[in-house]
N, C-alpha and C positions, 0 to 999 in steps of 0.2 A: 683303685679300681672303680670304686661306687664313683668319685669326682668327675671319671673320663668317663663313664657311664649316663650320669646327671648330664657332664656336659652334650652329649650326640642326642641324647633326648632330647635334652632345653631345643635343641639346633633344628631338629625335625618338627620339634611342636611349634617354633614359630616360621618354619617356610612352610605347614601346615594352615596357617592363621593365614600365611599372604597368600596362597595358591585359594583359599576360599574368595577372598576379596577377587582375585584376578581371574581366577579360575582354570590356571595352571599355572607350574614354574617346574623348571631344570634345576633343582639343588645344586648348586657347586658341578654342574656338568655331568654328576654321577646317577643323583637320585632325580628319577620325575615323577611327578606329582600331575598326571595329563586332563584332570577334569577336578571338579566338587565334592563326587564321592568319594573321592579315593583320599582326597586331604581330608574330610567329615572322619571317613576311619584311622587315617594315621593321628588324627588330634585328639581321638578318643582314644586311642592307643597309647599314645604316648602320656598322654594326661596321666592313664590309670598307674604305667610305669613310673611316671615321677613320683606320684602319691603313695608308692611302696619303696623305693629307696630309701627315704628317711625312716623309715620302720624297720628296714632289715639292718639300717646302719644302729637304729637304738637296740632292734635285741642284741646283736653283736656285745654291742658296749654293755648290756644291763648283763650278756653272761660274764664276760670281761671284771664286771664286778661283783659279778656271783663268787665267781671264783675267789675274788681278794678278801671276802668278807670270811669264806673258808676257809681260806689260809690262817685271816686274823684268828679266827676262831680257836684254830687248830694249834696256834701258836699260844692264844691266853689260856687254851687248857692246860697245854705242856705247863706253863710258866705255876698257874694252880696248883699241876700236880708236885712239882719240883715243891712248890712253897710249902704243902700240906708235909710231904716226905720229912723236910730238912727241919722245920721251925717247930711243927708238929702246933700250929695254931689250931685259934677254934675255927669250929663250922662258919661261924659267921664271915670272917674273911673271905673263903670263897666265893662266899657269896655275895657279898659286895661287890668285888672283882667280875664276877658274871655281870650284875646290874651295869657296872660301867661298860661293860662290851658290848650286851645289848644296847647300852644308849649311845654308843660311839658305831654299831650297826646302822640302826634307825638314823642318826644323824647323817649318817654317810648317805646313805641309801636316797633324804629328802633333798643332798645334795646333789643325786646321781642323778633325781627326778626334776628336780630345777634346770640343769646345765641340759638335761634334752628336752625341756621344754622352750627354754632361750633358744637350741639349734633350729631346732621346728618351728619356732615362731620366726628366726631369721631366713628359714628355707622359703616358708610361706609368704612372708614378706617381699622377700626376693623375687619368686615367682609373678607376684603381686605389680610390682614394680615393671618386671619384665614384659606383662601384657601390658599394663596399660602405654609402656613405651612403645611396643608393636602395635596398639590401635590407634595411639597418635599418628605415629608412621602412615599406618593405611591410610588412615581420614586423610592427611595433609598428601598421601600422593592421588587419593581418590579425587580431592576437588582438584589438584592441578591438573590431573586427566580431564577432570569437565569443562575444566577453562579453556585448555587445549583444544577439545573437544567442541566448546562451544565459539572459540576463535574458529578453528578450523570451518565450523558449519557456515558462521558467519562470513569469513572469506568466501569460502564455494560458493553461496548464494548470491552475493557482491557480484563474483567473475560471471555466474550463468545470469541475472540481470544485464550485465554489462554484455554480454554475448548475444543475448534476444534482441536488447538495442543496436549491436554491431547488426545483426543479420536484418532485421523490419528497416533499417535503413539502407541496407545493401539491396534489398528486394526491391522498395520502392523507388530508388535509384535504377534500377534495372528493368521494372517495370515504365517509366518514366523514358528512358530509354528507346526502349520496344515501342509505346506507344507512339514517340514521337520519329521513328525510324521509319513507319510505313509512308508516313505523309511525306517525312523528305525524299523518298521515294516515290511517291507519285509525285510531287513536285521537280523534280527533274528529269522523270521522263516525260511531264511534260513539255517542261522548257529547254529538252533536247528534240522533239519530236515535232519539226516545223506544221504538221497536221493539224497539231493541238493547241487551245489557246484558251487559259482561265476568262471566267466571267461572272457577274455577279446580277442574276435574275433580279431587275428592277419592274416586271409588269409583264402580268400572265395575260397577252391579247384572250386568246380560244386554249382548245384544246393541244392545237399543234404551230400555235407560232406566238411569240416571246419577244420582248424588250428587255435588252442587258447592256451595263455597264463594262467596258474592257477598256482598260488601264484611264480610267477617266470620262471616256467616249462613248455614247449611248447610240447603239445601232440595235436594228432588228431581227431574227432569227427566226425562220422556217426549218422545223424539223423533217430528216430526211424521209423517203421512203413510208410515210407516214399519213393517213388522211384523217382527220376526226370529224366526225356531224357538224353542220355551221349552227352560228348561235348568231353571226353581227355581219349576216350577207345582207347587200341592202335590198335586195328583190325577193329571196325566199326567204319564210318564216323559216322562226327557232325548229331544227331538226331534232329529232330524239336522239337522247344519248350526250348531245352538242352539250348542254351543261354541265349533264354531271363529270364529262372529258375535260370541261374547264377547271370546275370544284375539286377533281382530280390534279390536276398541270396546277393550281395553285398551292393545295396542300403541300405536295412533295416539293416545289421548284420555289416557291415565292421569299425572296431576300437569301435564296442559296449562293453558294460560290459553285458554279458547273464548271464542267470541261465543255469544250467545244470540238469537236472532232471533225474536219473537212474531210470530201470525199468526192472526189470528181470538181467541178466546179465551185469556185468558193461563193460567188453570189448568183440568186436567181434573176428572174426577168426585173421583178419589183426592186432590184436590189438590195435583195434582202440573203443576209447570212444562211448558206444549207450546210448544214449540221446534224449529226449524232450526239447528243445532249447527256452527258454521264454525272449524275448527282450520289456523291458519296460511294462512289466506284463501281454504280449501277444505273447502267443504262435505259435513260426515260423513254426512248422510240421503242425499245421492246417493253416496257412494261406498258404501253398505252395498247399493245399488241394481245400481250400476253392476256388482260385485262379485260379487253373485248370493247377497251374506248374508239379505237382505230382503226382502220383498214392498211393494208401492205400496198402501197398506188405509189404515181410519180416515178416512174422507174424513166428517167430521160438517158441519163448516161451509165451504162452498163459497162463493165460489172461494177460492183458494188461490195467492200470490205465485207458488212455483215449482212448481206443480201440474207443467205441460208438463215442465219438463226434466228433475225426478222419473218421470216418466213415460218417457220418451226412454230414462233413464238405465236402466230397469228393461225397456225393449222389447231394450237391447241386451243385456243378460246374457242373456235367456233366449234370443234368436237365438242365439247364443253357448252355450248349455245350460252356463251356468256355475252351480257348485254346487244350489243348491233347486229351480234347471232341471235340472238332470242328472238325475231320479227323474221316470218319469213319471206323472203326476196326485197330484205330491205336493202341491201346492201350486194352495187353489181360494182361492174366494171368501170362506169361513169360515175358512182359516187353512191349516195343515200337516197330512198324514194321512199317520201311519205304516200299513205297508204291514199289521202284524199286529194294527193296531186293526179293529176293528167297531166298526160307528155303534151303540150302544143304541138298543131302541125306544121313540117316546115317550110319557111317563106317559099318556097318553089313547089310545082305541084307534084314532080318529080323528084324528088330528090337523091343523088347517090349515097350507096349505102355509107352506113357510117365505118371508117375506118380503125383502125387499133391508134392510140394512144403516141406510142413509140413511132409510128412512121404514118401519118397521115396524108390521106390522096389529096391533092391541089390541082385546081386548071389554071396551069401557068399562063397561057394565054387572057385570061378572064383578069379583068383589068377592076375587080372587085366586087364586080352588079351579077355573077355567075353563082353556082350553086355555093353551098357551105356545108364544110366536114363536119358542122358541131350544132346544136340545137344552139340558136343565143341565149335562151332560157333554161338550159342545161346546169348543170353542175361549174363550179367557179374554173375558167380556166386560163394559162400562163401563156406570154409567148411561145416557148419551147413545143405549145402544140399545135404550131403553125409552120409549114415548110414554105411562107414567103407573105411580106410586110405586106401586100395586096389582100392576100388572103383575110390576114389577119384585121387592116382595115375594114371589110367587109362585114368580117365580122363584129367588129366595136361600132359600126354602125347600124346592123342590125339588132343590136341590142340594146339600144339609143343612144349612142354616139353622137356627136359630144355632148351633146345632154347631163345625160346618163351613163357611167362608168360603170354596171353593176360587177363586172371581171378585174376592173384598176387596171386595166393594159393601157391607159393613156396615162403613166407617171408625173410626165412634165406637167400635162394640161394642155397643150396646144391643140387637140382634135388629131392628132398623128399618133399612130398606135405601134409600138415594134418597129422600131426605126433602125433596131441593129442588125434584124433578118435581110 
């Protein structure tokens, strides 16, 4: 009973020991040990139990020999008394016979005390033995657990490395992408859209008219719907406003790749390219607008794509009195007027009034020496504001013809002006 005893202790005291290291365990399925404390007490439990087994198992045995020693006892008295009875010896005999039983007691007895001190030193031992087998155990499964534990971290870390790299290469693939997605979209509606036609800004003349390269080919380009201050008229000085519209048109547009956008007629009288000019997907005619470099003029052929928001763009500068706004009445319907200019009077002492832009009065008859719709010292102007080549001869010779070009309506050079009217 004590050995099955021993043994369910021994059993508890060492899944006692492992539920400390682990900090729990299911015994054999029956008994749980679910935290620290509770193995802390079973071990002190148990411990105290085992340390009393071997004590109850020696008094056991030391009455065990209590008793034998009684019996002997009780048996070498008999044997005495029979002896004294029958032989009728002396005293002394007896009493010899006592001395040998006490010293075959006492001999017994330091045997009885030897043999449970050999069992208690083997129990001990044993015990002995049994932990330190159980703490090698833990040790050797504790560091496999770290190794485990430290492969494991090591993996995880490896794979989320290798995942950050999988994704910042996916992103930038994707961004890479995206960025180059929009271009090829405007690059094909451009060169779907026969209105449109790349160019690459080789020389900012003024404010509102350009030299560009197109597939090789270097032509000219007047901006639509658009008037900027002169700066390279050859009859009137530098206008205000006229450079910084330049220093402006050069900044944004100089070695750009533009679009070109047609709209009504593709060249003008000078033949030169008319265009909506769009630098990085924003439109240069309304920013010279928006801006306050330009006026909204040139309106020959109506309607006009982005008439309205040119329009818009040019109501809010001047709400705004921003630059060509800032001067008042510097800017009318015929163009820019410096404050120290004076109108000349016109060649005739009569003259009829002056007409709109859009539909100018002519005497058909007047074979060119008759009145004229336009001051020659006026503001720069094209064919298109003439309704017949007579007309318009008259006027390139009132303004020194062939001399003098100050308008360029004599392209060729021959002294012949507007020869397509």
């Amino acid at each position: 009973m004590v050995d099955f005893l021993f043994f369910i202790l021994s059993v508890l005291f060492i899944g006692a020991i492992i539920a400390l290291f682990r900090g729990h365990l299911f015994l054999f399925k029956l008994i749980p040990i679910p935290n620290r404390k509770v193995a802390t007490f079973l071990l002190i439990g148990t411990s105290i139990f085992i340390s009393i087994l071997p004590l109850e198992d020696e008094s056991v045995n030391t009455a065990t020999q209590d008793e034998q020693l009684t019996e002997e006892k009780s048996s070498s008295d008999d044997t005495n008394t029979s002896k004294n009875s029958d032989n009728n010896s002396s005293n002394k005999e007896p009493s010899d016979s006592k001395d040998s039983g006490e010293e075959s007691t006492s001999s017994n007895e330091e045997k009885e005390n030897e043999n449970n001190s050999s069992t208690k030193k083997s129990i001990d031992s044993k015990e002995n033995e049994d932990k330190e087998n159980e703490e090698k155990n833990n040790s050797s499964q504790e560091k496999s657990s770290d190794s485990n534990k430290a492969a494991q971290d090591s993996s995880s870390s490896s794979k989320d490395k290798q995942q950050e790299e999988n994704n910042s290469i996916n992103e930038s693939a994707k961004e890479t992408s995206e960025s180059s997605s929009p271009s090829k979209d405007k690059s094909s509606e451009v060169s779907s859209d026969p209105n449109k036609q790349k160019a690459t800004v080789t020389r900012v003349v003024d404010g509102d008219t350009l030299e560009v390269s197109i597939d090789g080919k270097q032509d000219s380009v007047r901006l639509l719907l658009v008037d900027t201050p002169e700066t390279k008229h050859p009859t009137k000085p530098v206008q205000d406003y006229g450079p910084e519209a330049s220093a402006f048109a050069k900044k944004i547009l100089s070695g750009k790749e533009v679009t070109l956008e047609f709209d009504g007629p593709k060249r003008g009288t000078y033949d030169r390219l008319l265009a909506y000019v769009s630098v990085d997907g924003e439109s240069f005619n309304k920013m010279l607008l928006r801006q306050g470099y330009a006026r909204y003029a040139y309106v020959y052929d109506p309607p006009y794509t982005h008439a309205e928001e040119l329009k818009a763009a040019e109501s809010q500068a001047r709400s705004e009195n921003l630059r060509i706004w800032s001067k008042e009445n510097y800017v009318t319907d015929e163009g820019f007027v410096m404050e120290q200019e004076e109108p000349e009077p016109a060649p005739e002492p009569e003259p009829e009034p002056e007409p709109e832009p859009e539909q100018p009065e002519s005497n058909n008859s007047n074979s060119g020496t008759g009145n004229l719709p336009y001051d020659p010292s006026g503001p720069d102007r094209d064919c298109g504001d003439f309704s017949s080549q007579a007309i318009a001869q008259a006027f390139f010779e009132a303004a020194g013809g062939p001399a003098s070009d100050p308008h360029r309506l004599d392209g060729e050079g021959d002294g012949l002006v507007c020869e397509s009217l």
